[in-house]
SENUVO-764262 format. One record per residue (C-alpha): residue number from 0; residue in three letters; x, y, z. Coordinates in nm, 2 decimals. Layout:
! SENUVO-764262
R  kollum  guke    east   north      up
R     NUM   ALA       X       Y       Z
...
This chain:
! SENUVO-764262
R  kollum  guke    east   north      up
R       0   UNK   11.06    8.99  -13.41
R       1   UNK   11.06    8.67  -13.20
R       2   UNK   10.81    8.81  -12.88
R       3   UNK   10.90    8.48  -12.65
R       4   UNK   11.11    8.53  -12.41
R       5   UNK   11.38    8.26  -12.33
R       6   UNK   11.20    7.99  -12.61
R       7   UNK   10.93    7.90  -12.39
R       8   UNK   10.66    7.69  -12.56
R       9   UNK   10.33    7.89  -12.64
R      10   UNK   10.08    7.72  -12.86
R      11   UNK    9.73    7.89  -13.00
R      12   UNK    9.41    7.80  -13.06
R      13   UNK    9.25    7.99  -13.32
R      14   UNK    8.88    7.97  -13.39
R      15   UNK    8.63    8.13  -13.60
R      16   UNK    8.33    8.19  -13.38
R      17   UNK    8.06    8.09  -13.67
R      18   UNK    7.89    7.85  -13.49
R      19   UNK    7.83    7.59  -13.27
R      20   UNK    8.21    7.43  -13.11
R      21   UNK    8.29    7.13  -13.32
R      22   UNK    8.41    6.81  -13.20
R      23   UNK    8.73    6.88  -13.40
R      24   UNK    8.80    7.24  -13.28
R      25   UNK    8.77    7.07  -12.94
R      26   UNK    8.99    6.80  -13.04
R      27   UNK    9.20    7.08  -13.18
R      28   UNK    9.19    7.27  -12.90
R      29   UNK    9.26    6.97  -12.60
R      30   UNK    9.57    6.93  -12.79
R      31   UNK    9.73    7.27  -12.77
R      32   UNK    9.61    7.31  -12.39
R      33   UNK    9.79    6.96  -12.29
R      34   UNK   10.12    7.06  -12.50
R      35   UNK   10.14    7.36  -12.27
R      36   UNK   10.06    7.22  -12.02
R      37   UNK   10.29    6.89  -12.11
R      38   UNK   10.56    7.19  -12.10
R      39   UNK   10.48    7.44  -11.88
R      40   UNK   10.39    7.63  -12.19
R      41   UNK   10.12    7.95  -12.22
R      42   UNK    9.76    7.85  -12.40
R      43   UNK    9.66    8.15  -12.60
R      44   UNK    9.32    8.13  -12.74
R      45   UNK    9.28    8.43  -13.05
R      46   UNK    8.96    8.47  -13.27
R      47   UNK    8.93    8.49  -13.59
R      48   UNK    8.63    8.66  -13.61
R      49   UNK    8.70    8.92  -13.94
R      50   UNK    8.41    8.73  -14.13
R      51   UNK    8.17    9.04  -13.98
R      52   UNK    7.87    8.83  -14.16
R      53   UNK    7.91    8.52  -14.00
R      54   UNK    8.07    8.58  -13.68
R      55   UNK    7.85    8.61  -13.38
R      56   UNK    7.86    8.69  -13.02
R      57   UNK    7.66    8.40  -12.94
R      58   UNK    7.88    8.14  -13.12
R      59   UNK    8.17    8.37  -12.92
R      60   UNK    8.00    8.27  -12.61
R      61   UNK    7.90    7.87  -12.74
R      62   UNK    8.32    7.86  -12.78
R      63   UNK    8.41    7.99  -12.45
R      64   UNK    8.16    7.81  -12.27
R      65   UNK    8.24    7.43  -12.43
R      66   UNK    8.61    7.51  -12.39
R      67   UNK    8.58    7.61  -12.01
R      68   UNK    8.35    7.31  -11.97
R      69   UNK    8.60    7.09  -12.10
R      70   UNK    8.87    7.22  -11.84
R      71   UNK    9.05    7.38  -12.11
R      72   UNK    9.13    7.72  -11.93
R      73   UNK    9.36    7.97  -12.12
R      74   UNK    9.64    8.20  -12.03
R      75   UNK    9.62    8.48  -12.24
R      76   UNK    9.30    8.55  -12.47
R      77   UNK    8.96    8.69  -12.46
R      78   UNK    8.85    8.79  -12.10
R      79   UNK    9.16    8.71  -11.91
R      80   UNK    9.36    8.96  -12.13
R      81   UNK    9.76    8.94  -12.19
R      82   UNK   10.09    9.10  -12.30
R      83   UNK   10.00    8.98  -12.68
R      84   UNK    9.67    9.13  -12.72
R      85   UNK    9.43    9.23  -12.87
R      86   UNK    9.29    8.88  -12.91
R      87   UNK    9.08    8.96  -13.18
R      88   UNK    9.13    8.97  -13.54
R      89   UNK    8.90    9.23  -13.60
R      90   UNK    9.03    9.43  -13.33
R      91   UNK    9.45    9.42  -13.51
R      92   UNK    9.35    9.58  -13.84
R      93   UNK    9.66    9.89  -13.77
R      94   UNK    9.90    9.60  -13.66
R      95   UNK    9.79    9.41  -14.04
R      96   UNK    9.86    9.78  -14.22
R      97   UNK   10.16    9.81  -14.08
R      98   UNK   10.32    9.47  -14.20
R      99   UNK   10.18    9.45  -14.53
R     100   UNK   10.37    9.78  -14.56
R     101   UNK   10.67    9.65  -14.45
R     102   UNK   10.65    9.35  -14.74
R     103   UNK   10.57    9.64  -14.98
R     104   UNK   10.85    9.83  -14.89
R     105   UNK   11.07    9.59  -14.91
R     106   UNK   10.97    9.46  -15.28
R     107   UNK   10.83    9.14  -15.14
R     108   UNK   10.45    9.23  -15.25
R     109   UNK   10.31    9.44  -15.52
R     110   UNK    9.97    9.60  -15.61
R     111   UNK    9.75    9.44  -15.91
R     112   UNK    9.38    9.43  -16.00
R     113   UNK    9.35    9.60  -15.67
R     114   UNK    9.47    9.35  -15.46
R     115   UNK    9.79    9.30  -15.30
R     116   UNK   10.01    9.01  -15.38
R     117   UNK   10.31    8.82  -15.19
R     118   UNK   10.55    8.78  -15.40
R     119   UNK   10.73    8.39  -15.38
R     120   UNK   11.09    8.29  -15.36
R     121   UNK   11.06    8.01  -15.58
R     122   UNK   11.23    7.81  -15.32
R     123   UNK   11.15    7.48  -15.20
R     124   UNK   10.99    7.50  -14.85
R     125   UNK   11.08    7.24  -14.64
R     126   UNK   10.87    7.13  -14.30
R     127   UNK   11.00    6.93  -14.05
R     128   UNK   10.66    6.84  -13.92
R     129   UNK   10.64    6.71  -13.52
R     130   UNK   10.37    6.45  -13.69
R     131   UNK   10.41    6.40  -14.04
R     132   UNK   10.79    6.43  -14.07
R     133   UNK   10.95    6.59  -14.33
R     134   UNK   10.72    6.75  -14.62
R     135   UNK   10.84    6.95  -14.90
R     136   UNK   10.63    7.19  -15.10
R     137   UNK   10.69    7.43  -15.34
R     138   UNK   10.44    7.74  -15.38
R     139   UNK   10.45    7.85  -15.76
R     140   UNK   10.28    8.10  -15.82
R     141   UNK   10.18    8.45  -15.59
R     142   UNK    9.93    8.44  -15.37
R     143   UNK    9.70    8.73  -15.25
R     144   UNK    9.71    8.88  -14.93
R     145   UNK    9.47    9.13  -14.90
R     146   UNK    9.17    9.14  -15.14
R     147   UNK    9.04    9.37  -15.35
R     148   UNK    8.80    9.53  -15.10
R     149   UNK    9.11    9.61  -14.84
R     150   UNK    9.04    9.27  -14.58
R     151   UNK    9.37    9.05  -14.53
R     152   UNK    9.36    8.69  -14.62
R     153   UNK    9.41    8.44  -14.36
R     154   UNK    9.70    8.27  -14.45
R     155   UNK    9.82    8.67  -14.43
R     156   UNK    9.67    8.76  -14.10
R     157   UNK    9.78    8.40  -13.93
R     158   UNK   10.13    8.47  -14.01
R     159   UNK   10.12    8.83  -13.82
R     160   UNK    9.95    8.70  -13.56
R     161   UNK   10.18    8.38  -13.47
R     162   UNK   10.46    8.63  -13.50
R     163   UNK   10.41    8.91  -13.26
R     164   UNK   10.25    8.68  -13.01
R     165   UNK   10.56    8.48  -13.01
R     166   UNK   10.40    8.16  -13.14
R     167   UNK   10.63    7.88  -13.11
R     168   UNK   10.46    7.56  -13.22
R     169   UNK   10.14    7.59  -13.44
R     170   UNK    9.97    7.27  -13.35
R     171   UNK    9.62    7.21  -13.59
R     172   UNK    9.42    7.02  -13.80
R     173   UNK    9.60    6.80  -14.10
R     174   UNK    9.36    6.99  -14.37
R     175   UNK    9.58    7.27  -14.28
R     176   UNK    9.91    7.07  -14.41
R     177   UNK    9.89    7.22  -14.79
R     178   UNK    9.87    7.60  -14.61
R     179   UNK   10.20    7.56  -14.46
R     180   UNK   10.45    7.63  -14.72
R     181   UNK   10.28    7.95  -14.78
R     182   UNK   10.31    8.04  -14.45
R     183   UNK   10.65    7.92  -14.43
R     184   UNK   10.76    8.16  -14.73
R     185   UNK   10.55    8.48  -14.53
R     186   UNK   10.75    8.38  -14.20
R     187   UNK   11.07    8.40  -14.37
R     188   UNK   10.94    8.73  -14.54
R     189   UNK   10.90    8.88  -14.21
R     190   UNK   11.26    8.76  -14.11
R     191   UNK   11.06    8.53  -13.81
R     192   UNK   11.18    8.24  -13.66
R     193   UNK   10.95    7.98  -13.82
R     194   UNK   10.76    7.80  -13.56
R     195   UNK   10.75    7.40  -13.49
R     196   UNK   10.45    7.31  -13.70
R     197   UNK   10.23    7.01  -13.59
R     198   UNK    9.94    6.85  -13.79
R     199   UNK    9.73    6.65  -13.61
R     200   UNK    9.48    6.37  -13.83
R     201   UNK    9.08    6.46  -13.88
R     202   UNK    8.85    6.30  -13.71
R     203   UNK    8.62    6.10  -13.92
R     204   UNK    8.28    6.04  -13.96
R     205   UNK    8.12    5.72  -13.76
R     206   UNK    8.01    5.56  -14.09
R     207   UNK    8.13    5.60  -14.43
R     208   UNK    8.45    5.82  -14.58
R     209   UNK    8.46    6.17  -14.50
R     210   UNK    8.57    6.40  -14.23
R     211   UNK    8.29    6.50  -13.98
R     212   UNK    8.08    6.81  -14.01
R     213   UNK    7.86    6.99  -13.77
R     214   UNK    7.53    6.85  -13.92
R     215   UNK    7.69    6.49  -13.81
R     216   UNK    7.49    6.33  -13.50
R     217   UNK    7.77    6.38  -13.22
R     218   UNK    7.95    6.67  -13.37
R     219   UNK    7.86    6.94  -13.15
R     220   UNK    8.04    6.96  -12.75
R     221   UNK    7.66    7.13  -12.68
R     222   UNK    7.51    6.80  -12.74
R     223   UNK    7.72    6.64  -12.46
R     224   UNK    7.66    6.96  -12.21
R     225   UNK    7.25    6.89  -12.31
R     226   UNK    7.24    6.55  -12.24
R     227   UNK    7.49    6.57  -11.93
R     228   UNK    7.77    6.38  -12.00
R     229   UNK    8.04    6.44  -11.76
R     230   UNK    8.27    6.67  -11.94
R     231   UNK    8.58    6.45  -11.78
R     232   UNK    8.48    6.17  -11.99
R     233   UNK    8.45    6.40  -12.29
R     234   UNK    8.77    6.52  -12.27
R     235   UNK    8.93    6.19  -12.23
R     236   UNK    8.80    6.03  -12.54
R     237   UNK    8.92    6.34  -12.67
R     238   UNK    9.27    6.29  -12.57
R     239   UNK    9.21    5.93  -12.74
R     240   UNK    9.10    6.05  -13.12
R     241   UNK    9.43    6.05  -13.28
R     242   UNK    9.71    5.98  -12.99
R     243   UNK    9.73    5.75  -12.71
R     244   UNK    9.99    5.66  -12.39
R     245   UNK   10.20    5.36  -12.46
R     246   UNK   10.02    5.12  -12.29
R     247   UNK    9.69    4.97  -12.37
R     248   UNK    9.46    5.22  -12.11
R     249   UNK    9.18    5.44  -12.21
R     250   UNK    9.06    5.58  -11.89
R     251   UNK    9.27    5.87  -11.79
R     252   UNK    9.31    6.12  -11.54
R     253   UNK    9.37    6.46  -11.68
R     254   UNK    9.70    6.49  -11.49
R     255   UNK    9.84    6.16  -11.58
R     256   UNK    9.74    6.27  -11.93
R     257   UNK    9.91    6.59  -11.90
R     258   UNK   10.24    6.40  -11.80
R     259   UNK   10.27    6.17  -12.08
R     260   UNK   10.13    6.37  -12.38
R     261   UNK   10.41    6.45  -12.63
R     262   UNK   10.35    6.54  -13.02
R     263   UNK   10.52    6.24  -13.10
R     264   UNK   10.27    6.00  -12.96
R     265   UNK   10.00    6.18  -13.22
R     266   UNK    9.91    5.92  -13.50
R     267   UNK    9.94    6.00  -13.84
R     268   UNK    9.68    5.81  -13.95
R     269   UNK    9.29    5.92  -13.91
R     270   UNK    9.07    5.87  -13.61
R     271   UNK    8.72    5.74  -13.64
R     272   UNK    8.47    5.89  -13.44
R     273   UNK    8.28    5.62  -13.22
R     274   UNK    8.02    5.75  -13.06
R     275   UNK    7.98    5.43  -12.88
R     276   UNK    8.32    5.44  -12.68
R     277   UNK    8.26    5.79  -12.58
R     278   UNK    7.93    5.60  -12.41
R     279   UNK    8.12    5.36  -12.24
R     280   UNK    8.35    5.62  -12.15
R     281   UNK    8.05    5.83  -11.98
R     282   UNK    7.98    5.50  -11.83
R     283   UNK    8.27    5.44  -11.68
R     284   UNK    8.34    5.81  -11.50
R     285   UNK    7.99    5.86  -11.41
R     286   UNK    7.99    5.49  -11.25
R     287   UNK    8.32    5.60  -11.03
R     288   UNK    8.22    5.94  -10.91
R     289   UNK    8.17    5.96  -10.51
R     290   UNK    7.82    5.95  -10.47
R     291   UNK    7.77    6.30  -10.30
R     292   UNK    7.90    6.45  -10.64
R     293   UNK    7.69    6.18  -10.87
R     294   UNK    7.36    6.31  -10.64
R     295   UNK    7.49    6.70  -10.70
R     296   UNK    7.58    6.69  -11.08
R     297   UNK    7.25    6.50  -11.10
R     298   UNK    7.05    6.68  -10.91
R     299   UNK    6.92    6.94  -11.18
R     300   UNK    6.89    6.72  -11.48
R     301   UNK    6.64    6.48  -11.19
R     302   UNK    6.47    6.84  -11.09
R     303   UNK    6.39    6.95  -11.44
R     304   UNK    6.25    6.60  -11.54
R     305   UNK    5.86    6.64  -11.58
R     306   UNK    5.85    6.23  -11.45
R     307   UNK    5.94    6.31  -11.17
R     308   UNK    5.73    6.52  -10.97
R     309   UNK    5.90    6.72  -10.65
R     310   UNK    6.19    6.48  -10.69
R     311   UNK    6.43    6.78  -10.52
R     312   UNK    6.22    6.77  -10.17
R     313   UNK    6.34    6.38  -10.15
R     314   UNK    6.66    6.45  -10.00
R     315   UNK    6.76    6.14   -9.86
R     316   UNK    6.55    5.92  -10.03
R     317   UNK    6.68    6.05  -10.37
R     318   UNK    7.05    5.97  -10.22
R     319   UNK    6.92    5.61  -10.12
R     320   UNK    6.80    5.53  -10.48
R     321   UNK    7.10    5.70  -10.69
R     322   UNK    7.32    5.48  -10.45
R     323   UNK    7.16    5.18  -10.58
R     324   UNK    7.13    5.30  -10.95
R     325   UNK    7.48    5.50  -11.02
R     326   UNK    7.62    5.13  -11.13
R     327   UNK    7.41    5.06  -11.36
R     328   UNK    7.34    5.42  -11.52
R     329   UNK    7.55    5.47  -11.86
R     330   UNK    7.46    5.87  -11.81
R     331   UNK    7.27    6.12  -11.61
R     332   UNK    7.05    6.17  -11.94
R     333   UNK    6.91    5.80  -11.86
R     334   UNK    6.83    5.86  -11.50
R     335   UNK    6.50    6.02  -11.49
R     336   UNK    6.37    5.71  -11.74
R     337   UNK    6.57    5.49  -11.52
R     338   UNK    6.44    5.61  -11.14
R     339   UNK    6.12    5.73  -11.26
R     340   UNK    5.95    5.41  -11.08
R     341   UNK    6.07    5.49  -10.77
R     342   UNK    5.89    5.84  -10.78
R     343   UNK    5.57    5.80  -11.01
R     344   UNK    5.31    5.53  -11.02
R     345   UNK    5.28    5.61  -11.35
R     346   UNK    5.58    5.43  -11.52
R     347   UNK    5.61    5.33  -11.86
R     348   UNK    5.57    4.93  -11.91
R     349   UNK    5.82    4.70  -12.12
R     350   UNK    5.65    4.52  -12.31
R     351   UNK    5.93    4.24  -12.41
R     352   UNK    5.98    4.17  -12.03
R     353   UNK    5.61    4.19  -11.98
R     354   UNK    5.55    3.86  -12.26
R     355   UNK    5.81    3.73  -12.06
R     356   UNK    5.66    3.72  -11.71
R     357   UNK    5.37    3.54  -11.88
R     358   UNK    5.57    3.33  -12.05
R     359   UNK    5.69    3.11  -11.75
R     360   UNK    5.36    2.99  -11.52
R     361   UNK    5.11    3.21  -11.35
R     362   UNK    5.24    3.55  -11.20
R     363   UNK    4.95    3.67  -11.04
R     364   UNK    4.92    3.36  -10.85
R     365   UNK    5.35    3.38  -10.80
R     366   UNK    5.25    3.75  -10.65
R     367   UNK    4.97    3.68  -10.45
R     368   UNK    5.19    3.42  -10.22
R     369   UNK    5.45    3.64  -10.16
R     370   UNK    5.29    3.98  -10.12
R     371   UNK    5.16    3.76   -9.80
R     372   UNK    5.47    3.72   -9.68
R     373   UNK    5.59    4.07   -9.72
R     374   UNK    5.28    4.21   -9.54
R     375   UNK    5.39    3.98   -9.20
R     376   UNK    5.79    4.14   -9.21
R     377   UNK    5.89    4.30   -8.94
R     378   UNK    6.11    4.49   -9.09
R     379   UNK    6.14    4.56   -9.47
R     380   UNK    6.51    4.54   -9.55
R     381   UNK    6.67    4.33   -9.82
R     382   UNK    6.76    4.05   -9.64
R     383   UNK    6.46    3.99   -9.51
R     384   UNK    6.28    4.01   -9.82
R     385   UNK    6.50    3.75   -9.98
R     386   UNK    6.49    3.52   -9.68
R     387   UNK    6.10    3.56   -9.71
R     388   UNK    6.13    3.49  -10.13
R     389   UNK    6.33    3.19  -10.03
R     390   UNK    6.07    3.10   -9.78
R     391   UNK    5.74    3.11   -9.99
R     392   UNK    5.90    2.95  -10.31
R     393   UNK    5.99    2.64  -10.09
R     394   UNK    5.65    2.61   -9.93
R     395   UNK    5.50    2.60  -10.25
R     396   UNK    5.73    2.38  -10.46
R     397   UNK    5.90    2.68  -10.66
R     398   UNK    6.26    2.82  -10.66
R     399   UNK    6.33    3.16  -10.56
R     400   UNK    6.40    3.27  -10.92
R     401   UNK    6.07    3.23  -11.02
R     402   UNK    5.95    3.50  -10.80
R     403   UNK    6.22    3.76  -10.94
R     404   UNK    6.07    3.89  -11.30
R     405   UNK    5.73    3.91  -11.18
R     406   UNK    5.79    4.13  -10.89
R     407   UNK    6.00    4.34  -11.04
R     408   UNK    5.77    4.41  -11.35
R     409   UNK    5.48    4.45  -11.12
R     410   UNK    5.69    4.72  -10.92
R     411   UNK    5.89    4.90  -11.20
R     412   UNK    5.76    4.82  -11.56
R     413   UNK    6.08    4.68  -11.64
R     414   UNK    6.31    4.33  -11.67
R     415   UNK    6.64    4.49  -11.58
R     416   UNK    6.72    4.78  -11.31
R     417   UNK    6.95    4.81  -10.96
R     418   UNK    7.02    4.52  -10.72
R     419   UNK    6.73    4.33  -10.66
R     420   UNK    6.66    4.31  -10.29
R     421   UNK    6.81    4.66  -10.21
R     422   UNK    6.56    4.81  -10.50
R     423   UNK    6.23    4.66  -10.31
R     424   UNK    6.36    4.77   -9.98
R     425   UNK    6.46    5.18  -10.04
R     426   UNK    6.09    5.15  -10.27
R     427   UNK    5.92    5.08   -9.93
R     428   UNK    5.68    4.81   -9.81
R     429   UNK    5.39    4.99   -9.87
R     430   UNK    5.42    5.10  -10.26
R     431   UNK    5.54    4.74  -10.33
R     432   UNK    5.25    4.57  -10.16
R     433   UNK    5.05    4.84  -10.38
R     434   UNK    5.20    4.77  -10.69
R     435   UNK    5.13    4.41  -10.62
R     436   UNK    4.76    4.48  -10.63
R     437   UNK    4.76    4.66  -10.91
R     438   UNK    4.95    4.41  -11.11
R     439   UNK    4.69    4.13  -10.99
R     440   UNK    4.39    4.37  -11.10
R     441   UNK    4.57    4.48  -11.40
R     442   UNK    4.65    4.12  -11.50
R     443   UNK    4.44    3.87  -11.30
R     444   UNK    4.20    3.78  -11.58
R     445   UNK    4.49    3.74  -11.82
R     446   UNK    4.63    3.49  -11.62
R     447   UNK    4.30    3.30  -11.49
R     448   UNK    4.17    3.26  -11.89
């Protein structure tokens, strides 16, 4: 009953579309994808979508779309078809028929209260598991397989599934661990070559016990397509929740990944969820992209940004100023806060770095000086502005440094941002000299009192 040819490695994921996509189905999911990929093995994605009051098309559709965002393409499933199908559940309910007939037949189920029952061996299962080792388990008492109002049970329906679409290795979460001996016993009912079972650990949550649920902040992949993290970086902190290469790396390419990922290198033991790391991790693709796919990937999160009025018509400009900020973004979600300056007069002000300014002497005074020098440049670039900084601060007595805060705050509302010089020149002579006077009438009695 074995449908693989020649032992080749085909691995399932097998969802429930009744909802959102879950961190962990992802996780889940990334696993069995690099396994056959690890081994030149098929992907089969199957749904489980026979809960007809839960199961949606639109939760269908949330699936498909986080798993193909992730990378995580599949050979054989829903849309692309295969030898194996239907893909469905709800769409094998002859195929289910037939083999609960066959167990009846055979003396290895029985009818009671309406339902139908497997009947145990009373033998000790035993599970070599790829992650947890050896587990023994024995299953007591008879379990039902198809309920009183006709539907097959999962552990039923999982069984016929992974059998006539040649499953080889059933690689899933570690809650499932406790299923297995019944699964076992229904495998062996069927005279089935019992696949390689693999039980990978549960993500936890970020703070206290517990495994993480969909109401959990971070759960969801949607929340990472939202807020446009790069799904690269997703998928790599992914890979890093519960198995790791042998060396003390984090950032991965996909292929590398690919090449060393065995089920032996899966931890037993739990993996925190950190939602900090996957920020860092965001951080450190989005800072290494080439900058003509930073600008495109960027491009409608900037465009759809109310800040930032006809931000899409700035062609070149836009490229100038993402140049200068792509090293010190952490995602795309903070650029429209983090550029906004450099489009809008109307920025918002920090007030922290704004006590500062007035903390250390008198910045209007500090501006006046050297928005007299800028007006006499003959050209605007960033070495002459910090030739002219150096310039002004030594004809009046200052250092250089003492010139920085201000002029920034006056011409961004903010203490930190992109490269100093580089930041005044792509903003212009003209808006800098402007935001220089309104800094001066914004502030000039404030600093005169």
């Amino acid at each position: 009953m074995d449908n693989t040819p020649n032992n080749k490695v085909r691995v399932r994921f097998a969802p429930s579309p009744t909802g959102f996509f879950h961190i962990g189905s992802a996780r889940t999911a990334l696993f069995n994808w690099l396994y056959a990929r690890h081994t030149g093995g098929t992907f089969v994605l199957r749904i489980e979508d026979t809960d007809a009051e839960r199961n949606t098309p639109e939760a269908l559709q949330c699936l498909m779309d986080g798993m193909r965002w992730l990378g995580l393409d599949w050979d054989e499933g829903p849309e692309v078809g295969g030898a194996h199908g239907p893909y469905f559940q709800s769409q094998r309910t002859e195929l289910y028929k037939k083999y609960i007939q066959q167990l009846l037949d055979e003396d290895k189920a029985y009818e009671k209260d309406g339902a139908i029952w497997f009947r145990v061996s009373g033998e000790v299962q035993v599970i070599e598991d790829e992650i947890r080792g050896r587990v023994e388990r024995l299953e007591e008492k008879d379990f039902v397989i198809v309920r009183s109002n006709g539907m097959p049970v999962f552990h039923f329906v999982v069984v016929v599934d992974d059998i006539t679409m040649g499953i080889t290795h059933v690689i899933r979460g570690e809650d499932h661990l406790s299923n297995t001996s019944k699964h076992t016993e229904l495998f062996k009912a069927f005279g089935a070559p019992v696949p390689k079972f693999a039980h990978i650990p549960l993500i936890l949550k970020s703070n206290g016990p517990g495994k993480m649920s969909k109401r959990d902040v971070g759960a969801l992949i949607e929340e990472y397509q939202k807020r446009h993290f790069l799904p690269e970086a997703v998928r790599n902190y992914l890979c890093l929740l519960g198995w790791s290469p042998k060396d003390d790396r984090e950032v991965l390419p996909i292929a590398e990944t690919i090449e060393l990922f065995e089920l032996k290198g899966v931890n037993k033991n739990n993996a925190r969820f950190d939602e900090q790391k996957l920020s860092f991790m965001n951080a450190e693709y989005t800072r290494s992209l080439p900058l003509e796919t930073f600008a495109e990937i960027a491009r409608p999160a900037l465009v759809s940004a109310e800040e930032l009025p006809e931000v899409g018509n700035r062609g070149d400009y836009l490229l100038q100023v993402l140049a200068l900020c792509q090293e010190k973004v952490r995602s795309i979600e903070e650029l429209p806060h983090f550029i906004r300056y450099f489009f809008n007069d109307s920025f918002l002000i920090d007030h922290d770095t704004e006590t500062k300014v007035f903390k250390k002497g008198d910045p209007v005074n500090r501006l006046q000086l050297v928005k007299a020098g800028f007006a006499q440049l003959e050209a605007f670039t960033a070495e002459a502005i910090e030739q002219c900084i150096h310039q002004v601060a030594t004809e009046n007595n200052l250092k250089p440094n003492e010139f920085l805060l201000p002029i920034r705050f006056a011409v961004s509302g903010m203490g930190m941002g992109p490269s100093f010089y580089p930041m005044l020149s792509v903003l212009g002579r003209e808006i800098v000299l402007n935001r220089i006077d309104q800094f001066v009438e914004k502030y000039y009695d404030r600093a005169t009192s």
